[in-house]
C-alpha positions as CSV (number, residue, x, y, z in Angstrom):
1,X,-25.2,-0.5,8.6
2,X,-26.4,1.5,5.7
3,X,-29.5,2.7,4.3
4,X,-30.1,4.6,1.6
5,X,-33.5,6.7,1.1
6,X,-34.7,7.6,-2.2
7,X,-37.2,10.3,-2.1
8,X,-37.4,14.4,-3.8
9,X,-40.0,15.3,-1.4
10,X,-37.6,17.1,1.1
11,X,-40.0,17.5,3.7
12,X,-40.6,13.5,3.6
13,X,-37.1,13.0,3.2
14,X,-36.2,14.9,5.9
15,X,-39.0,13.5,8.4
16,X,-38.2,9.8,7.5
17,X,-34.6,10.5,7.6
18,X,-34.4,12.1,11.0
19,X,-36.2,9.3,12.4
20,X,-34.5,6.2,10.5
21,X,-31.1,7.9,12.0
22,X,-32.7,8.4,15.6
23,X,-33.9,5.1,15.7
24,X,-30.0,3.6,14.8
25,X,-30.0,3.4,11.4
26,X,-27.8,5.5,9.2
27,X,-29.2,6.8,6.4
28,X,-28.0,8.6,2.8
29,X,-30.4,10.6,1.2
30,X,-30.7,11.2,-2.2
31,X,-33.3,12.8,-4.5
32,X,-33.0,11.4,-8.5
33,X,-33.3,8.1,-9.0
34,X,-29.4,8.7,-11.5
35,X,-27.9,9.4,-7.8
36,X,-29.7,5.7,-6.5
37,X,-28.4,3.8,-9.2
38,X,-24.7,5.5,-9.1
39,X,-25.4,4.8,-5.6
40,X,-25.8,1.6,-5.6
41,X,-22.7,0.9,-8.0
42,X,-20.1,1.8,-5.1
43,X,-17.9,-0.3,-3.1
44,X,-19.5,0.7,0.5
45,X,-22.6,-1.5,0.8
46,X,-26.1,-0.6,1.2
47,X,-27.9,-2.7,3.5
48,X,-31.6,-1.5,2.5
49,X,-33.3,1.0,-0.4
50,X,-36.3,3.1,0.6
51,X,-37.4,3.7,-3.4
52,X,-40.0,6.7,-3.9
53,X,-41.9,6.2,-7.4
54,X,-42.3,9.7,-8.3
55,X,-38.7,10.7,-8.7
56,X,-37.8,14.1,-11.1
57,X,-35.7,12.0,-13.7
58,X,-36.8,8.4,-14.2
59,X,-39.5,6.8,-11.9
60,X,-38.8,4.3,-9.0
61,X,-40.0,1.2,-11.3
62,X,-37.1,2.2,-13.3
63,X,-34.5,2.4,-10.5
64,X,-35.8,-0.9,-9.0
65,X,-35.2,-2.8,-12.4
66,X,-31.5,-1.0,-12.7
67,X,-30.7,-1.9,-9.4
68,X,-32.2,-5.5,-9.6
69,X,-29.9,-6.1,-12.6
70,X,-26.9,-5.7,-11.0
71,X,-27.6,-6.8,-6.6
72,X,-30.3,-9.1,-6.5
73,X,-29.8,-9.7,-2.8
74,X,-30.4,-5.8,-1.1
75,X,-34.0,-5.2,0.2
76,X,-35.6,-2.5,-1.2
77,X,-38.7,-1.4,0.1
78,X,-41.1,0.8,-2.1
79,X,-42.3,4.1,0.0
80,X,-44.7,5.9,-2.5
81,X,-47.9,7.7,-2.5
82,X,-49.0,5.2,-5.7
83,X,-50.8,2.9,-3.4
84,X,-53.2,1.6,-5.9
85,X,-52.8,-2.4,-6.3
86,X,-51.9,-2.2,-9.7
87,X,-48.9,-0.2,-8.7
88,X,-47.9,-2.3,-5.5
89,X,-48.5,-5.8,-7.5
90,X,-45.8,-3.7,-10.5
91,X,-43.1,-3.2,-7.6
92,X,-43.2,-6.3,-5.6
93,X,-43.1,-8.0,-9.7
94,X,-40.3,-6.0,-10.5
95,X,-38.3,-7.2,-7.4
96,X,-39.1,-4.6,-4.0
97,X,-39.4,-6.8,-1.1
98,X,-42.1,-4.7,0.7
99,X,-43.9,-1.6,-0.7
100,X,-45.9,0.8,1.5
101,X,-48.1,3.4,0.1
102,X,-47.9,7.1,1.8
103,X,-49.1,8.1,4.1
104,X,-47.6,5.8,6.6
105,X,-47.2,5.5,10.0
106,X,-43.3,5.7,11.4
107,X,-43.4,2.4,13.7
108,X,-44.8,0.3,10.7
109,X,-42.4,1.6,8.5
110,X,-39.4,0.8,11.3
111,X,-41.1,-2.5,11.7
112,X,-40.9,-3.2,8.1
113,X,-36.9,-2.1,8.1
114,X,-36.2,-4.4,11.0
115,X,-38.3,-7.3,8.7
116,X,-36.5,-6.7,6.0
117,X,-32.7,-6.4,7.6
118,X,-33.4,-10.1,9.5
């Protein structure tokens, strides 16, 4: 089991990763959505993306289509503080599975994990 957390904010990253890992589920972090992509092109899987928006070199939108061209089949859920519905309808259209705006509370996000990795 593999996840893979996208996200520059290192305070969020390290919150969400620190409790992804203490609830069982290794996580990767990584902070440009270049390292996602590249990522996501190796040979160990990923079992589920956690895809910020607001990334310094290309947005999330753009990392979901990149990755959607290539593994149609890994959940990717959209953690971002663009919660507006216009933004939530552009993930889920672009192919995210689940898209939660910050801020967040932990056990819905672990509950959307588990959802997702069933």
């Amino acid at each position: 089991m593999q996840l893979l957390l996208v996200e520059d904010e290192q305070r969020v990253a390290s919150f969400v990763a620190r409790g992804l890992v203490d609830a069982g589920f290794p996580t990767e972090v990584v902070e440009r959505g270049a390292d996602a992509v590249a990522r996501m092109r190796r040979s160990d899987p990923v079992d589920l993306v956690l895809l910020d928006v607001g990334l310094p070199d290309m947005d999330g939108f753009s990392v979901l289509e990149e990755i959607r061209r290539r593994d149609q089949r890994t959940p990717i859920i959209m953690l971002t503080a663009r919660g507006d519905v216009p933004s939530r309808v552009k993930g889920l259209d672009l192919g995210a599975d689940d898209y939660l705006p910050k801020p967040f509370d932990f056990d819905e996000l672990l509950a959307r994990v588990r959802a997702a990795l069933r």
